[in-house]
N, CA, C and O of each residue as an XYZ file, in Angstrom:
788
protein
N     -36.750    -33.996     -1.252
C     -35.948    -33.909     -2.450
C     -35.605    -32.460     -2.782
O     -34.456    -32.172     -3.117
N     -36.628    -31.481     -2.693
C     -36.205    -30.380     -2.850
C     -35.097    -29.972     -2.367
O     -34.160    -29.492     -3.007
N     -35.192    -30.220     -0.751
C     -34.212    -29.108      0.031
C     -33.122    -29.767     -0.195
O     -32.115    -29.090      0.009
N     -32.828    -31.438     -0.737
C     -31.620    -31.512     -0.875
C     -30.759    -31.132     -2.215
O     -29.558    -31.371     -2.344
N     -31.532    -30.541     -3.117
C     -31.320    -30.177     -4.575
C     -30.701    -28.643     -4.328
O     -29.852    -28.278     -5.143
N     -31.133    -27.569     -3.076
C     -31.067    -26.500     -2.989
C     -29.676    -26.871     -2.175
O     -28.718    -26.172     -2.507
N     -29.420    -27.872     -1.154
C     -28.086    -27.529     -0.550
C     -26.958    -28.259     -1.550
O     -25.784    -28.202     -1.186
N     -27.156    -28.674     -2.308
C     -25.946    -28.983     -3.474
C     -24.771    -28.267     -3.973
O     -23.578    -28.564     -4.033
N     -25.550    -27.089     -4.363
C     -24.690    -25.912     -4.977
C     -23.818    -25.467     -4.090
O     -22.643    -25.498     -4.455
N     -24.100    -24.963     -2.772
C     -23.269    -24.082     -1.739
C     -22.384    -25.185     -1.246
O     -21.316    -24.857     -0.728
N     -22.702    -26.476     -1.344
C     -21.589    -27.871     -1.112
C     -20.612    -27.590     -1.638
O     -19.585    -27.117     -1.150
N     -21.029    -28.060     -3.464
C     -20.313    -28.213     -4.163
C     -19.333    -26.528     -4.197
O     -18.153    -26.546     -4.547
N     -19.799    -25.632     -3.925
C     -18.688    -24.462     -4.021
C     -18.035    -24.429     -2.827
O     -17.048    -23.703     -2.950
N     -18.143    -24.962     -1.522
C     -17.415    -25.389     -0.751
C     -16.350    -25.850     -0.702
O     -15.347    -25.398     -0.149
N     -16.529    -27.071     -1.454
C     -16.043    -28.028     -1.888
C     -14.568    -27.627     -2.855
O     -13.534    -28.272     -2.678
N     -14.634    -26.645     -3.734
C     -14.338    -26.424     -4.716
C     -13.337    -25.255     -3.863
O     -12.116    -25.400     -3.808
N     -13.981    -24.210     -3.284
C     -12.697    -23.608     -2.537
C     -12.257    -24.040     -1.537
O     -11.537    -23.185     -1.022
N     -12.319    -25.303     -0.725
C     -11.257    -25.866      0.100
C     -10.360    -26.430     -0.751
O      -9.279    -26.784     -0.280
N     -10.578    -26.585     -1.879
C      -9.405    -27.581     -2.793
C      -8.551    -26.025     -3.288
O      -7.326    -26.128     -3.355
N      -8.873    -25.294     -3.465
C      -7.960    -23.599     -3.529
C      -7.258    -23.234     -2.964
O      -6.171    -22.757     -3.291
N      -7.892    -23.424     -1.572
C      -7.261    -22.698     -0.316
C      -5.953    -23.657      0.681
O      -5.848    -24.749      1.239
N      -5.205    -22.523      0.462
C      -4.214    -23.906      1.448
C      -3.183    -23.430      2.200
O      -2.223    -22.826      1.721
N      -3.338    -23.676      3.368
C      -3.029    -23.096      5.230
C      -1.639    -23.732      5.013
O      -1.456    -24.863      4.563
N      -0.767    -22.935      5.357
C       0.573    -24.144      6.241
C       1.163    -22.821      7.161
O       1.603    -21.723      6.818
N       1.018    -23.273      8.099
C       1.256    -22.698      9.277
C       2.876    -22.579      9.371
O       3.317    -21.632     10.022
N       3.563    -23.259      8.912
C       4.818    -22.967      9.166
C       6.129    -21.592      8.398
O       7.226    -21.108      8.679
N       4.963    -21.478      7.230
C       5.530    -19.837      7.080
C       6.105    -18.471      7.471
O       5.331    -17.625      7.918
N       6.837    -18.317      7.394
C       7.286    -16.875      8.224
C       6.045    -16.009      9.025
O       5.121    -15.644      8.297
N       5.977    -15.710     10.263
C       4.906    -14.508     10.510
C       5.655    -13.412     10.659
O       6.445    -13.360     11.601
N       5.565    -12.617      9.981
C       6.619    -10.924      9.721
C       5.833    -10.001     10.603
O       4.706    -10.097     10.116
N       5.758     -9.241     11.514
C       4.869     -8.039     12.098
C       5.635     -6.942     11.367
O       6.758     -6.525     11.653
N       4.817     -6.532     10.346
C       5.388     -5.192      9.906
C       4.233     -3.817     10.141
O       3.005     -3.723     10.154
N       5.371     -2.874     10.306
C       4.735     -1.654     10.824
C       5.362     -0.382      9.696
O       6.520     -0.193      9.324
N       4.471      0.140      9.452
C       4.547      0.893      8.210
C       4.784      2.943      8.459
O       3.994      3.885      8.524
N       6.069      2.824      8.516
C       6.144      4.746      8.231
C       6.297      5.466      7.263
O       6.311      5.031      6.111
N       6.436      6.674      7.572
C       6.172      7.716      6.036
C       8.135      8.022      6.384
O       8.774      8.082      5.333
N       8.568      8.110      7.040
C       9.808      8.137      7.289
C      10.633      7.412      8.564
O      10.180      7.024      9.641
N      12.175      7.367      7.986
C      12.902      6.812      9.155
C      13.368      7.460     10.056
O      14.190      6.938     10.810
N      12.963      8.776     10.217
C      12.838      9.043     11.970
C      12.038      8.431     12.743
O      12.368      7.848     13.775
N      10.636      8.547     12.175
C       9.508      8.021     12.853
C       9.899      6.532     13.084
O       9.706      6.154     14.240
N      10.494      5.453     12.082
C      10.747      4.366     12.144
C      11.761      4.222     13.286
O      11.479      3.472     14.221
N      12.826      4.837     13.273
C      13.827      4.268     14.456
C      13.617      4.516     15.804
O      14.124      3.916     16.753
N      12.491      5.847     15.832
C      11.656      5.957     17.231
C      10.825      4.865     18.046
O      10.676      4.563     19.230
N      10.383      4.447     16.863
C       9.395      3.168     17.296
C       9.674      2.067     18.162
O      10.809      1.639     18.375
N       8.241      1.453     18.836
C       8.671      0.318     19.737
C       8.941     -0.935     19.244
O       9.183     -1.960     19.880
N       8.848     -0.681     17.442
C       9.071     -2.125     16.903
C      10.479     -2.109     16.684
O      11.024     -3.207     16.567
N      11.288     -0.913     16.596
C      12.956     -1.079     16.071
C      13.342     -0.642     17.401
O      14.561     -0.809     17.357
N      13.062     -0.168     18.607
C      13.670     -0.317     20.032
C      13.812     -1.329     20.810
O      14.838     -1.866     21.229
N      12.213     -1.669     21.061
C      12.597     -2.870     21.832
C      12.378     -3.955     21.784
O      12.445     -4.830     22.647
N      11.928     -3.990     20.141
C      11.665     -5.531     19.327
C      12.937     -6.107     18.487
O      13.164     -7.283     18.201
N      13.703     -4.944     18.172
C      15.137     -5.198     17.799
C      14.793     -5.253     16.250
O      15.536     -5.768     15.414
N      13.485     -4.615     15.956
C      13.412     -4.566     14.165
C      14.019     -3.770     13.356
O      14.315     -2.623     13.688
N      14.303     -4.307     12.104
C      15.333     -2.863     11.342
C      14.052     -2.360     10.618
O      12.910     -2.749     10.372
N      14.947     -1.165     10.384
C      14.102     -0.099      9.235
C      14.306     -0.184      8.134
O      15.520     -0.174      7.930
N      13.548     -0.294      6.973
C      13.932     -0.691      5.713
C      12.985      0.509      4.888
O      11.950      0.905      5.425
N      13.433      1.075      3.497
C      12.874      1.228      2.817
C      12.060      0.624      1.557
O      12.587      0.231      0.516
N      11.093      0.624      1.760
C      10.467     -0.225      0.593
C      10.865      0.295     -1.099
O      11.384      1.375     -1.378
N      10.486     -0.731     -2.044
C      10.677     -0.698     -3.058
C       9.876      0.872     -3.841
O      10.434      1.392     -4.806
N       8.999      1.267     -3.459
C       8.238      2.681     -3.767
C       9.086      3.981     -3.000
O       8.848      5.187     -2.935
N       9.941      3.314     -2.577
C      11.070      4.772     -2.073
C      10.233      5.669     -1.317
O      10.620      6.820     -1.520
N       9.038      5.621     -0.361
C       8.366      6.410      0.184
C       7.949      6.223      1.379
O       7.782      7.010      2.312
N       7.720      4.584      1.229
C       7.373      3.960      2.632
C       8.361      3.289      3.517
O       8.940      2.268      3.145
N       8.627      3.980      4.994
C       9.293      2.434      5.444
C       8.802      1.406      6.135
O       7.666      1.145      6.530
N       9.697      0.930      6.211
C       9.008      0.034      7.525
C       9.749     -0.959      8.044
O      10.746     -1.263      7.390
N       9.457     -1.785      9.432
C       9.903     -2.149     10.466
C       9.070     -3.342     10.442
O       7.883     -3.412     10.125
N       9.923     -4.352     10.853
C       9.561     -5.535     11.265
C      10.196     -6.493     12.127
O      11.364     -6.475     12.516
N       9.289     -7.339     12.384
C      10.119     -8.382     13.538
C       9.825     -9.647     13.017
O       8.692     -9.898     12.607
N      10.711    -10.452     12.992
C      10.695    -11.887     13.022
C      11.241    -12.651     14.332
O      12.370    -12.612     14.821
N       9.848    -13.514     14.842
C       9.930    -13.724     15.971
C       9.542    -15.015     16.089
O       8.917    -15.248     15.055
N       9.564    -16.360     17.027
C       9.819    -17.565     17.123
C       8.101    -17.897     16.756
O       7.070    -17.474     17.279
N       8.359    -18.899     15.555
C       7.088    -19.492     15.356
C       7.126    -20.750     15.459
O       8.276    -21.186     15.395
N       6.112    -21.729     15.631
C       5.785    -23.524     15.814
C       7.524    -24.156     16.386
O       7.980    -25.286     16.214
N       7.908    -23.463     16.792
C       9.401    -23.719     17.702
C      10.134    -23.505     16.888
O      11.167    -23.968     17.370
N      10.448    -23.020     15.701
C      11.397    -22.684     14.521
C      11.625    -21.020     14.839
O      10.930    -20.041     14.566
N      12.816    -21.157     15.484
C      13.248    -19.661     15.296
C      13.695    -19.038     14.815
O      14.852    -19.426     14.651
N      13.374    -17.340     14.001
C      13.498    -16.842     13.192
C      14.382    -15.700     13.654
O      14.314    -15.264     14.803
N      15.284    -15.182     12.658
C      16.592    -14.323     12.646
C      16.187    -13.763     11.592
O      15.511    -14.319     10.726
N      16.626    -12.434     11.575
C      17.155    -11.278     10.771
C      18.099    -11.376      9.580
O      17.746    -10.988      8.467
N      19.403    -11.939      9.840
C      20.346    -12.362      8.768
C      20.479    -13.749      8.915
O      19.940    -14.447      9.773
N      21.404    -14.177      7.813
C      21.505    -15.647      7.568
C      22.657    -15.839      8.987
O      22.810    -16.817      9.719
N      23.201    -14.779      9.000
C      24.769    -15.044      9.359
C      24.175    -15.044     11.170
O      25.075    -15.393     11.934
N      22.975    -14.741     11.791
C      22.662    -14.996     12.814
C      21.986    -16.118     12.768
O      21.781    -16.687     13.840
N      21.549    -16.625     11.702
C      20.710    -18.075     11.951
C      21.540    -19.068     11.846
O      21.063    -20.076     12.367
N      22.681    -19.244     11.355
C      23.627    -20.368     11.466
C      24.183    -20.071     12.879
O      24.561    -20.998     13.596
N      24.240    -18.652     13.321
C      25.196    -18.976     14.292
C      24.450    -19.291     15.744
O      24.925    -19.434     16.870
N      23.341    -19.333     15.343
C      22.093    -20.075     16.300
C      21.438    -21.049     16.687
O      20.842    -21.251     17.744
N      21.635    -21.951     15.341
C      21.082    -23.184     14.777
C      22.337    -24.428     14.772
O      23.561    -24.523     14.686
N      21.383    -25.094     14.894
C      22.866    -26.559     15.778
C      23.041    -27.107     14.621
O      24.149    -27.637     14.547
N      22.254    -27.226     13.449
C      22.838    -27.831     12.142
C      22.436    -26.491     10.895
O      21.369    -26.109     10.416
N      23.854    -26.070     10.703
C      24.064    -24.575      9.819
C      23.342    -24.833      8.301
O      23.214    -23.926      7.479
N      23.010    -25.871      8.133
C      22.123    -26.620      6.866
C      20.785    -26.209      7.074
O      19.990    -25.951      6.170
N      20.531    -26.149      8.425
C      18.784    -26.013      8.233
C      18.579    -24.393      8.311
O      17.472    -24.023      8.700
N      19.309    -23.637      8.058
C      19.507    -22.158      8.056
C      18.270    -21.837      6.504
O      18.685    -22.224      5.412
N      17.440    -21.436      6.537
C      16.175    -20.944      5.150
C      15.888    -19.840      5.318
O      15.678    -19.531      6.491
N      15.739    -18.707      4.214
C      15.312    -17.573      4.190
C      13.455    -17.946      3.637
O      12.937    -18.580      2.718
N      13.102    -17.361      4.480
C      11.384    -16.957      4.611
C      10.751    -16.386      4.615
O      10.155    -16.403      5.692
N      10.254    -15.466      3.706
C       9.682    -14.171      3.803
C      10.817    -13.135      4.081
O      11.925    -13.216      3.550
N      10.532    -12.372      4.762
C      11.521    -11.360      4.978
C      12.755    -12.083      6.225
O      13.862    -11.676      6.578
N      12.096    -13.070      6.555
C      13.359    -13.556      7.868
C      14.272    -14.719      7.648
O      14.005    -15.054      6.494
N      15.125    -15.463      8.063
C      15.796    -16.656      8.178
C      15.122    -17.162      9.291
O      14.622    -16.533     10.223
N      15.183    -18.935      9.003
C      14.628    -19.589     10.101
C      15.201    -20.897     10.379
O      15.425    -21.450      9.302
N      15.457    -21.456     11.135
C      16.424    -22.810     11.686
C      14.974    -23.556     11.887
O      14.014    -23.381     12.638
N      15.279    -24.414     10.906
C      13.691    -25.327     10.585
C      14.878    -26.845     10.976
O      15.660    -27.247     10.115
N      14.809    -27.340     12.043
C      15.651    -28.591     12.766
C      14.935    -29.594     12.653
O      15.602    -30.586     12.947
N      13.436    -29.968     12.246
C      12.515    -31.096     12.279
C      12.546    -31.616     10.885
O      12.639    -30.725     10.040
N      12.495    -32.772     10.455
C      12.385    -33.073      8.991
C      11.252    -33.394      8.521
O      11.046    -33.930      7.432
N      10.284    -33.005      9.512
C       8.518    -32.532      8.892
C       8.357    -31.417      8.056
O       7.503    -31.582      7.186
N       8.946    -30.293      8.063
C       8.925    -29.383      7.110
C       9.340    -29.337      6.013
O      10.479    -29.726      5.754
N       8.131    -28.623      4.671
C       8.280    -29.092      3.657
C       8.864    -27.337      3.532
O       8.123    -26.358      3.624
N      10.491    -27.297      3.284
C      11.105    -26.405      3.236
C      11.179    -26.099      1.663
O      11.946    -25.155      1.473
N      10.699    -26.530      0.636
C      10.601    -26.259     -0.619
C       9.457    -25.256     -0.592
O       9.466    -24.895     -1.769
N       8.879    -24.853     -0.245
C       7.845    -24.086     -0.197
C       8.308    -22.197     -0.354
O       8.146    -21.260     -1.136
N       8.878    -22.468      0.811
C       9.957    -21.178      1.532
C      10.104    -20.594      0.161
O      10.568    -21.098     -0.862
N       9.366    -18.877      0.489
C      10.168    -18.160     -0.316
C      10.808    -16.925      0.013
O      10.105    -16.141      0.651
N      11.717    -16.640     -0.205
C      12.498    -15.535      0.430
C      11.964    -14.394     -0.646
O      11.807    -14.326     -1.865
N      11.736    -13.359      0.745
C      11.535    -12.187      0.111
C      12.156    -10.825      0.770
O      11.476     -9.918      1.250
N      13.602    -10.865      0.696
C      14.026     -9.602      1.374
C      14.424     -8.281      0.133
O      15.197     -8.255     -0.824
N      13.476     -7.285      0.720
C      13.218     -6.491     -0.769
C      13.869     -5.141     -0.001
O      14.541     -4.362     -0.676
N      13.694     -4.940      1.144
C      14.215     -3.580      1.798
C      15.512     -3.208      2.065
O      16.411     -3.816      2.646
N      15.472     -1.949      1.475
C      17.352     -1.319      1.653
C      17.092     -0.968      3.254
O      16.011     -0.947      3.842
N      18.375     -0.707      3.759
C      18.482      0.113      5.151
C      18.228      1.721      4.278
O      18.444      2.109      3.130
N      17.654      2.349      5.542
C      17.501      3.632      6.096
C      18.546      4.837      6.010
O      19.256      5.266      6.920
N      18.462      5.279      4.672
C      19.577      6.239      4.797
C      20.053      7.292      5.286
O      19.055      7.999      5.146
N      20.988      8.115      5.868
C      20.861      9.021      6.247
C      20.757     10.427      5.771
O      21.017     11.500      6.314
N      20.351     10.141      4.725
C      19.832     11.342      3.735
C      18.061     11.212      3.004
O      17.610     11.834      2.042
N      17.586     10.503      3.605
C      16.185      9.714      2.994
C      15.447     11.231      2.814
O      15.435     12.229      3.535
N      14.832     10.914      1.489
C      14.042     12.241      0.867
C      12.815     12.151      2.117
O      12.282     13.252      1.982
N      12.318     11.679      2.884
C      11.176     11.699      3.841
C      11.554     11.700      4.759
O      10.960     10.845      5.415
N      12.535     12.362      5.522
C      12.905     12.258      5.928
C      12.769     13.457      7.678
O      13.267     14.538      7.361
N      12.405     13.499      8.840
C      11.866     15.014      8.752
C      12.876     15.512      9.725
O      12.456     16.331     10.542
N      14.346     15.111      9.803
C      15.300     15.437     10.159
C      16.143     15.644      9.928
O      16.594     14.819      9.133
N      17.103     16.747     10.290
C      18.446     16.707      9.157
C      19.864     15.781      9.925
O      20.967     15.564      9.423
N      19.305     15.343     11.374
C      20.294     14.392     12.082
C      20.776     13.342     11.185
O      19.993     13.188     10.248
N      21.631     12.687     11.152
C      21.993     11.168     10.601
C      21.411     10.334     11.124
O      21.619     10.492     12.327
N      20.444      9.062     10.891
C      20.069      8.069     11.311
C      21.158      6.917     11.639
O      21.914      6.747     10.682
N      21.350      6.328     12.421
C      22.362      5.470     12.512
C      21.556      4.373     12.616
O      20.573      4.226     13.342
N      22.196      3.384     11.596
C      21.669      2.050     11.355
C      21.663      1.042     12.521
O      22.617      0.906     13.286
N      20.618      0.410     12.590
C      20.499     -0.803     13.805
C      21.338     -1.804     13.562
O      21.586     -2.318     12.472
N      21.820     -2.099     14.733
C      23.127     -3.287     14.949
C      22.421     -4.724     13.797
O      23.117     -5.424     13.062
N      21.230     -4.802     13.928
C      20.496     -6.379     13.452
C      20.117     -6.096     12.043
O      19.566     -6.980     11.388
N      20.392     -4.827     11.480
C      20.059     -4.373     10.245
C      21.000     -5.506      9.124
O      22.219     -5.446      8.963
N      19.971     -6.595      8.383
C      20.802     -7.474      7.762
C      20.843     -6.303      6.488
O      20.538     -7.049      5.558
N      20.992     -5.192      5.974
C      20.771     -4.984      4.641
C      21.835     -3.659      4.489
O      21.873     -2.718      5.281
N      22.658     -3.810      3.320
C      23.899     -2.783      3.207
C      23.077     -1.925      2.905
O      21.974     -2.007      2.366
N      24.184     -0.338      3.607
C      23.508      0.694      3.036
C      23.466      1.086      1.457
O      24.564      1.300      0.945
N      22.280      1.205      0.608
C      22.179      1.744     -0.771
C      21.381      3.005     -0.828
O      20.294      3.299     -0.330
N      22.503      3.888     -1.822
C      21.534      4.874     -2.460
C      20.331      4.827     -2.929
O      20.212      4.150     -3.951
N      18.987      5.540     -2.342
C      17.681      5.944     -2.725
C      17.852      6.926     -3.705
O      18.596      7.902     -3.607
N      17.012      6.585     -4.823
C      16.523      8.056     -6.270
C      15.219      7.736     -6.145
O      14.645      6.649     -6.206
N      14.747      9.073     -5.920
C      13.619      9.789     -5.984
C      12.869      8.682     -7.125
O      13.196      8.495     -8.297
N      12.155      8.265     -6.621
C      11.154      7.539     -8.260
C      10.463      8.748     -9.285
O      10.148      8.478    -10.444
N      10.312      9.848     -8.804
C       9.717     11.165    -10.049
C      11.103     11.961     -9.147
O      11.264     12.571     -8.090
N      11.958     11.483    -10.370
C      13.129     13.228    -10.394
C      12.639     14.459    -10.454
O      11.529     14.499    -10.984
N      12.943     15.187    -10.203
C      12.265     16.906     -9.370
C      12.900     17.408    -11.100
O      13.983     17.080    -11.583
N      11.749     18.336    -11.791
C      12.299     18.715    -13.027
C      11.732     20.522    -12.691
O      10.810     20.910    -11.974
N      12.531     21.169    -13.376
C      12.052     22.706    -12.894
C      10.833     23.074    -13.756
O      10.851     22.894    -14.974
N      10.144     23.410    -13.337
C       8.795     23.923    -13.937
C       8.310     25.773    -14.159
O       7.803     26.622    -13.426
N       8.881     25.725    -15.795
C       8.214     27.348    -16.037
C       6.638     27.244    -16.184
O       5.831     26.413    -16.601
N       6.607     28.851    -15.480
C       5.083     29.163    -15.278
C       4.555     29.569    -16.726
O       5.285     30.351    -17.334
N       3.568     29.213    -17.267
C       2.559     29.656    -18.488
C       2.683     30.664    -18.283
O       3.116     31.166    -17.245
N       2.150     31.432    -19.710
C       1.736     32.570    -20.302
C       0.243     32.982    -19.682
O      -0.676     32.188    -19.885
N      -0.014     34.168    -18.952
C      -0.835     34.346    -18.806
C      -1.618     34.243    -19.846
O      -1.312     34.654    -20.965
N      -3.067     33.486    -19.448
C      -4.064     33.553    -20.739
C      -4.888     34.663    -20.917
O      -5.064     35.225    -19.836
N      -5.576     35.312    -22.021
C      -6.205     36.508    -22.118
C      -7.580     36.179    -21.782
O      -8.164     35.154    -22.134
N      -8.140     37.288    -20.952
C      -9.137     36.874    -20.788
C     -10.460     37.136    -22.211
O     -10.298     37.826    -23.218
N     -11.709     36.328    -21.828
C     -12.136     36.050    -23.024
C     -12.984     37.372    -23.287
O     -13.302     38.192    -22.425
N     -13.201     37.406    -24.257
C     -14.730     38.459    -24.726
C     -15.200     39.008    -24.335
O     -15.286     38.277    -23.348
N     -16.004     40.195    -23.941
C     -17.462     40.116    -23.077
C     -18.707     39.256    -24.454
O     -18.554     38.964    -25.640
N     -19.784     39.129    -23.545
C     -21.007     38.582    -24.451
C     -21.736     39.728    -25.301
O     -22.136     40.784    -24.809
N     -21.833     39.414    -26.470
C     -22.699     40.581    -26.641
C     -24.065     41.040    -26.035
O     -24.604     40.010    -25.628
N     -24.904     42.161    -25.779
C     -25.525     42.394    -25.151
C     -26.936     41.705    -25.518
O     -26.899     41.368    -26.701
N     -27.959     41.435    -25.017
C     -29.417     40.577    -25.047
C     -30.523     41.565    -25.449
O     -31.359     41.840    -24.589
N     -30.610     42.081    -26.566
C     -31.409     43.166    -27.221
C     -31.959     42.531    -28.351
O     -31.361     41.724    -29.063
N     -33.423     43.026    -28.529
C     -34.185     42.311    -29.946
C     -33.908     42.946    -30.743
O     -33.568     44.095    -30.462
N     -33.917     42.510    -32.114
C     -33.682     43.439    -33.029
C     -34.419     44.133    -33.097
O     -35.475     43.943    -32.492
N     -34.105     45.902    -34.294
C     -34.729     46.537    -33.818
C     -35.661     46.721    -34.513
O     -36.582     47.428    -34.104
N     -35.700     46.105    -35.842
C     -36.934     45.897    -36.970
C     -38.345     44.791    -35.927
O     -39.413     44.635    -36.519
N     -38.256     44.391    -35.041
C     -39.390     43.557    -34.626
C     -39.538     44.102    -32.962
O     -38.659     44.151    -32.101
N     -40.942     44.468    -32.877
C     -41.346     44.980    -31.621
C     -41.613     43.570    -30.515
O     -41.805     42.380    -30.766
N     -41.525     44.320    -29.231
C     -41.276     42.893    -28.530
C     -42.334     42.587    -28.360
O     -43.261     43.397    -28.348
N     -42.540     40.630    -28.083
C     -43.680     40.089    -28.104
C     -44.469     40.258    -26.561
O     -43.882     40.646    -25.551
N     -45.622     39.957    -26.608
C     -46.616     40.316    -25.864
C     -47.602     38.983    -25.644
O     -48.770     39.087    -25.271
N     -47.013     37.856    -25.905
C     -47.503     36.549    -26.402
C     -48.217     36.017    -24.983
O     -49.358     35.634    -24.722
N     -46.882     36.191    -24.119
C     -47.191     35.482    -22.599
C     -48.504     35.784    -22.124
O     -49.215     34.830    -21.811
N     -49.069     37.259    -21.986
C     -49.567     37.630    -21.246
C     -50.936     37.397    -21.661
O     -51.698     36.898    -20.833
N     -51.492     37.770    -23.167
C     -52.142     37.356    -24.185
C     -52.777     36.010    -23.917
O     -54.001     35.913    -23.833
N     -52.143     35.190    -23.809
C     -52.319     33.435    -23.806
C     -53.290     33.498    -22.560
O     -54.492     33.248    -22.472
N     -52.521     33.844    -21.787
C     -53.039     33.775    -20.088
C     -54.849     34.526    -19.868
O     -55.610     34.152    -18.975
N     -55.066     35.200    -20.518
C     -56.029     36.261    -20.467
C     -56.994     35.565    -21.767
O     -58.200     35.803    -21.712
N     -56.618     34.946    -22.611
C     -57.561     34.086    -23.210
C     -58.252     32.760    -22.786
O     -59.266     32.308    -23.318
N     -57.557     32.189    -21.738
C     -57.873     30.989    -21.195
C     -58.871     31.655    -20.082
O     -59.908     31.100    -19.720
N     -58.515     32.654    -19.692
C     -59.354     32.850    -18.485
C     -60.531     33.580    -18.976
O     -61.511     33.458    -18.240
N     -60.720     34.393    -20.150
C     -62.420     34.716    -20.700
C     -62.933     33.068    -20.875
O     -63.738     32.587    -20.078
N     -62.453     32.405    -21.834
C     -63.100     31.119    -21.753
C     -63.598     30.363    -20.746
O     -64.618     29.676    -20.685
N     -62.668     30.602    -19.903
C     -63.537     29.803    -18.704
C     -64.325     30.149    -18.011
O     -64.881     29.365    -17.241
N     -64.598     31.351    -18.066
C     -65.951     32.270    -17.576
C     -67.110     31.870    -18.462
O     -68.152     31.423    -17.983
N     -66.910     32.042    -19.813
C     -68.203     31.675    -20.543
C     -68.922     30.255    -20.319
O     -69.962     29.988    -20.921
């Protein structure tokens, strides 16, 4: 009886986060790869020879690159305008995460799907930029070019007033009405006659 009183609890919380947790495999899988700029991004083996675009994220600092690539036989595209022109019925065309996907089976519960395309293209003026070349946008780049602003605008900054320096301390002298004490030494030299006697 005991030991079955002790495995109850870790059941019942079992129990309780499988009813939480919930898998569906048919979701977008995005491989994203994360730069500090879009030189570094269009160098990469994910926008060469994976055919990923470069996007700037919403924090104007980071980019990044991704691929959408064939999952549970539902294949995934870049723009809408490549997934219809891929897909044998232009109806089953769904944006998914960052990709489009030609979902052709009527097992999928396509209400789910949420589109999340949040990244501008790669400008050729990007404040992180560590080149002064033009980046030229990738052919599969579904996203028009938009102006980036700095999220903290650059404001000119005057230098302070030098501060004065402080005081000196006044100096560590007894006054001069009281002679200095002699207490320490006194104390020490009384304990030690006593303990002789």
């Amino acid at each position: 009886m005991f030991i079955l009183s002790q495995a109850i609890i870790p059941v019942f919380v079992f129990a309780v986060m499988v009813n939480f947790y919930h898998f569906d495999s048919i979701f977008s899988t995005e491989v994203f790869v994360n730069f500090t700029n879009c030189n570094d991004c269009t160098n990469s083996t994910c926008y060469n020879n994976n055919s990923g675009p470069c996007g700037v994220l919403s924090d104007n600092i980071t980019v990044q690159c991704y691929t959408c690539s064939e999952e549970d036989g539902n294949q995934q595209y870049y723009t809408e305008e490549d997934c219809k022109a891929n897909c044998s019925d232009v109806t089953k065309c769904y944006c998914d995460g960052m990709c489009y996907k030609c979902v052709e089976d009527n097992s999928t519960n396509t209400s789910q799907f949420t589109c999340n395309i949040t990244l501008s293209q790669c400008p050729d003026d990007f404040q992180n930029s560590t080149q002064d070349e033009s980046i030229e946008p990738h052919s599969t780049t579904p996203f028009p070019p938009t102006p980036v602003t700095p999220a903290f605008p650059r404001t000119p900054v005057t230098p302070a007033a030098p501060a004065t320096p402080p005081a000196p301390p006044p100096p560590d002298e007894p006054p001069p009405d009281k002679p200095p004490s002699r207490r320490r030494g006194s104390l020490s030299l009384n304990r030690l006659n006593t303990s002789l006697v």
